[in-house]
C-alpha positions as CSV (number, residue, x, y, z in Angstrom):
1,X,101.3,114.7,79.1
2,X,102.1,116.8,82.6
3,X,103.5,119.9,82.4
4,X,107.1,120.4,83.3
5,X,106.0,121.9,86.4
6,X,103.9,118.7,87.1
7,X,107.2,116.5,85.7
8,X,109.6,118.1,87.8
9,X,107.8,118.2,90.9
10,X,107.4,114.7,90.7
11,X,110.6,113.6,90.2
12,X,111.8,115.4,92.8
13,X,109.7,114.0,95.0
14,X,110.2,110.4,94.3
15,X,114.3,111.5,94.1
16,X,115.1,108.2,92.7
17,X,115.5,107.2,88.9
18,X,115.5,104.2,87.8
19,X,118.3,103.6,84.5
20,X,116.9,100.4,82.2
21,X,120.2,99.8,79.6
22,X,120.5,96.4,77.9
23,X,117.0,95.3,79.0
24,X,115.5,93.0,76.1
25,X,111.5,93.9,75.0
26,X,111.0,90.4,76.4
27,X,111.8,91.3,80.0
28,X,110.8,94.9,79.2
29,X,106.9,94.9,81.0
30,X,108.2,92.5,84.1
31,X,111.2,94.8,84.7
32,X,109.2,98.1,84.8
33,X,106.2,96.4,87.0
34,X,108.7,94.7,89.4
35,X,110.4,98.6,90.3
36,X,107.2,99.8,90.1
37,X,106.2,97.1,92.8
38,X,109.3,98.4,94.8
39,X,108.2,101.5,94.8
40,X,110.0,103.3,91.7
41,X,107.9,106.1,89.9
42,X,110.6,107.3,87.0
43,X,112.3,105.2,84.6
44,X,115.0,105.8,81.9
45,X,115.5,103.9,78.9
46,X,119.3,104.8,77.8
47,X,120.1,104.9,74.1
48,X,122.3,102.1,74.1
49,X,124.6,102.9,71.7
50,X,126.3,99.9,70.3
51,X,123.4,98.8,68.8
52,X,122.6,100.1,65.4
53,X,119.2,100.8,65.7
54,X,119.2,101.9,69.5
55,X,117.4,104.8,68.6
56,X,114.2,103.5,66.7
57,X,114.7,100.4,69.5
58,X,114.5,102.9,72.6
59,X,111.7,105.0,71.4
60,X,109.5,102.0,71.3
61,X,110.3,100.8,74.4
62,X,109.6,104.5,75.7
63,X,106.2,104.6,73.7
64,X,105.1,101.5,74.7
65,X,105.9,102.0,78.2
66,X,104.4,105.3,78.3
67,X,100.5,104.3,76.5
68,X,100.5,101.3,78.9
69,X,101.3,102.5,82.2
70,X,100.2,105.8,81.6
71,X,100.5,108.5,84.5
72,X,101.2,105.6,86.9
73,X,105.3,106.2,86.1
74,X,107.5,109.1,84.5
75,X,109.4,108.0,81.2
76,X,112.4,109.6,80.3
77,X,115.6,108.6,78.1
78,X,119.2,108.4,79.2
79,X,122.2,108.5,77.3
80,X,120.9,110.8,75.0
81,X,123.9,112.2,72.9
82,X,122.4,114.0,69.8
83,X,119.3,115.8,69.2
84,X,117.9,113.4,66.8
85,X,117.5,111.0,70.1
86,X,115.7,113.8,72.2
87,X,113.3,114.6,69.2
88,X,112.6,110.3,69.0
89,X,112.3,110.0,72.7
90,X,109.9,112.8,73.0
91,X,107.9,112.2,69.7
92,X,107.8,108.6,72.0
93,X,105.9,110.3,75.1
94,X,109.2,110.6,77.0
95,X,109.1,113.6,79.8
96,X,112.7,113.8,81.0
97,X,115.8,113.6,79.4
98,X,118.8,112.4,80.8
99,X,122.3,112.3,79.3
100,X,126.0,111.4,80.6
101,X,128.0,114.9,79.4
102,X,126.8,118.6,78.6
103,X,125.7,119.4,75.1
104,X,124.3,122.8,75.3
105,X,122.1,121.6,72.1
106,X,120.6,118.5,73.6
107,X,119.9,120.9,76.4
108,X,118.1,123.4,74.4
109,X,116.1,121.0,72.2
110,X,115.0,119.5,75.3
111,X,114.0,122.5,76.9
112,X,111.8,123.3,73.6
113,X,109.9,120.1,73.7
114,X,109.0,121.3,77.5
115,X,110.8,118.2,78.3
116,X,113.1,117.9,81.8
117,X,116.4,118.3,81.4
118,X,119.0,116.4,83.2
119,X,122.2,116.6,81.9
120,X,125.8,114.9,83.2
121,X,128.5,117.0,84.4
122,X,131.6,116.5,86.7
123,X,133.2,119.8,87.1
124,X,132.2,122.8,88.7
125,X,132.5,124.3,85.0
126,X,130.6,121.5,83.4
127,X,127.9,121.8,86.3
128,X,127.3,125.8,85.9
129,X,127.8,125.4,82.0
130,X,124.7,123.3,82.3
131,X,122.6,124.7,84.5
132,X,122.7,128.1,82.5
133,X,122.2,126.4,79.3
134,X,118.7,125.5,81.1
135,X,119.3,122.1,83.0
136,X,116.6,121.4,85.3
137,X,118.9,119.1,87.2
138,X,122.7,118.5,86.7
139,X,123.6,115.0,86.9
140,X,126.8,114.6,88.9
141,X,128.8,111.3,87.2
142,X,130.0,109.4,88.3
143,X,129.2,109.9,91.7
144,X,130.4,106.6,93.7
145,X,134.0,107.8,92.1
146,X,133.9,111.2,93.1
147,X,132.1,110.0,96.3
148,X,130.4,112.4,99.3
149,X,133.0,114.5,100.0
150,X,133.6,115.7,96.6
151,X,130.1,116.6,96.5
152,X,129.6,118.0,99.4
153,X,133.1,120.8,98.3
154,X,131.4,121.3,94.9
155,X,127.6,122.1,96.4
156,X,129.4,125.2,98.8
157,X,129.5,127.2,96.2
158,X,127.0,126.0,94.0
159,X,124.3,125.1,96.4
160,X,121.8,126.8,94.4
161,X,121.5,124.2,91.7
162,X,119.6,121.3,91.8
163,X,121.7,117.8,91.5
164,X,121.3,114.1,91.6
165,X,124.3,111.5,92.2
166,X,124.7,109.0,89.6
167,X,126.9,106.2,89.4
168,X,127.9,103.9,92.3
169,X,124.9,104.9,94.6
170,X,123.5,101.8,97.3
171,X,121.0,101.9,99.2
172,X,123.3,102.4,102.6
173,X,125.0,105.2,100.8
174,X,121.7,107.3,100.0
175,X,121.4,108.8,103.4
176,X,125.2,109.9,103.2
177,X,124.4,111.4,99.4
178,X,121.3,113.4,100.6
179,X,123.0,114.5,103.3
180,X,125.5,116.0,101.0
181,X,122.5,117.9,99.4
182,X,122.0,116.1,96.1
183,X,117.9,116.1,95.3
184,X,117.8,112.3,93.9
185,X,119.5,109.5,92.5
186,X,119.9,107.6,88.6
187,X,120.7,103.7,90.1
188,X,121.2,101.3,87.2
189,X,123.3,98.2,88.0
190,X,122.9,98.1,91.5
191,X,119.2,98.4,90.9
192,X,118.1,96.9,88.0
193,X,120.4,94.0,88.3
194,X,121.7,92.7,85.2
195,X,121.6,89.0,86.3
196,X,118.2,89.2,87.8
197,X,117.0,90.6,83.9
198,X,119.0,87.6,82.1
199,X,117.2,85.0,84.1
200,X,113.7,87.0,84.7
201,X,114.4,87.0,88.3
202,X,111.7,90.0,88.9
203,X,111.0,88.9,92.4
204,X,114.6,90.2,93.6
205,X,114.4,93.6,91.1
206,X,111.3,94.1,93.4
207,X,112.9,93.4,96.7
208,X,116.0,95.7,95.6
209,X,113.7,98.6,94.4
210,X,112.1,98.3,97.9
211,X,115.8,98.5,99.7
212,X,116.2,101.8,97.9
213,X,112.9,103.4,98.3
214,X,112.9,102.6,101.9
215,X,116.4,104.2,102.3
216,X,114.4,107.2,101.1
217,X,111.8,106.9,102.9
218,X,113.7,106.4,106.1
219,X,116.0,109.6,105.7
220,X,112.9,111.7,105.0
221,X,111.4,110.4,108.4
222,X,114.3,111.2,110.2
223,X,115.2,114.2,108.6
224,X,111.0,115.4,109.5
225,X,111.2,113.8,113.2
C-alpha cells in the first residue's frame, strides 16, 4: 500500500476523481478500464446507501478493484457516512476516503488508518472545521451550485487549504475551477455516464474520460507556457 505521502501526491497530481455510484459488478471491470483508458488514475466507489448491504457490496468492489489493478489506479470510497464504512473500505485496500459532509469521527478514523481524507463541506465553517479535524482535502459540494465565484470569495481567506470542486464540474468548466484555485475535481454523472453503464457503452466512458483529462492537461500547458 503507498504511504499517504505517496497517496496524496498522486492524487494531486492527476487532480481528477473519478465517482463510481450505482455501477453493477457486471459493468464493474469495463467501467474502471474504459477511465483508466481515458486517462483517469483515482476512482471512488460511494456507499450507496439505499441498498442494504451497500457496505459489504462496496468493499468488494474496492478489494477486487484494488488486487487486480494494483498500483496502476488509486481506490478510495465516497459517501462514507459512519466509521464502520471507513474501517470496511480500508480493511478492502481503499487509500482515500471521500464523503459528502464533515464528521469529525470519520475524519479521525481515517486519518488513523493513514488513509486520505477528503471530506465535504460548504461553508467557510464547515471547510475550516474540517481541515483542523485533519482533512487532507476539503471537498467543496456542491460546486456547479455554488459555482466559480463563490469559490473564488471563500479561497481569499482560506487559500491555505487544499480543495477540490465537486458536483456540476464539465470538462469546459475545469479551466474556470482551477483558475479559482481548487487542486482537483470528484466528476460522477457527467463522467461516468449513467446511460453509457446501463447499456455497456465503454467506448464513450473512454472518450468522456479523455475530454476531462485533456482539459487538464491543456490548463497545465498553458498555465507552464
Amino acid at each position: 500500500m503507498l504511504s499517504h505521502y505517496e497517496a496524496l501526491t498522486r492524487i494531486k497530481a492527476a487532480k481528477l476523481v473519478a465517482i463510481l455510484r450505482h455501477v453493477p459488478t457486471e459493468r464493474l471491470d469495463g467501467v474502471v478500464e474504459a477511465l483508466m483508458a481515458g486517462g483517469v488514475r483515482v476512482l471512488e466507489f460511494t456507499f450507496d446507501h439505499d441498498r442494504a448491504d451497500c457496505v459489504k457490496e462496496n468493499a468488494e468492489k474496492i478489494r477486487h478493484t484494488v488486487e487486480k489493478y494494483g498500483d496502476r489506479v488509486l481506490v478510495g470510497c465516497g459517501t462514507a457516512l459512519t466509521v464502520q464504512e471507513v474501517e470496511a473500505a480500508g480493511d478492502a485496500g481503499a487509500c482515500l476516503v471521500i464523503s459528502p459532509n464533515v464528521d469529525v469521527s470519520v475524519i479521525a478514523k481515517t486519518k488513523a488508518l493513514g488513509a486520505i481524507s477528503m471530506p465535504g463541506a460548504l461553508t467557510a465553517t464547515e471547510i475550516v472545521m474540517a481541515y483542523n479535524a485533519g482533512a487532507d482535502i476539503v471537498k467543496l459540494f456542491p460546486a456547479g451550485t455554488l459555482g466559480v465565484p463563490y469559490i473564488k470569495a471563500v479561497r481569499g481567506p482560506l487559500g491555505y487549504i487544499p480543495m477540490s470542486a465537486v458536483g456540476g464540474v464539465r470538462p469546459e468548466t475545469i479551466a474556470d475551477f482551477l483558475n479559482a484555485g481548487v487542486c482537483g475535481f470528484g466528476v460522477g454523472g457527467q463522467l461516468v455516464l449513467p446511460d453509457a453503464v446501463k447499456t455497456g457503452d465503454f467506448t464513450a466512458i473512454q472518450a468522456r474520460a479523455k475530454a476531462f483529462t485533456d482539459a487538464i492537461a491543456q490548463w497545465e500547458a498553458a498555465k507552464c507556457s
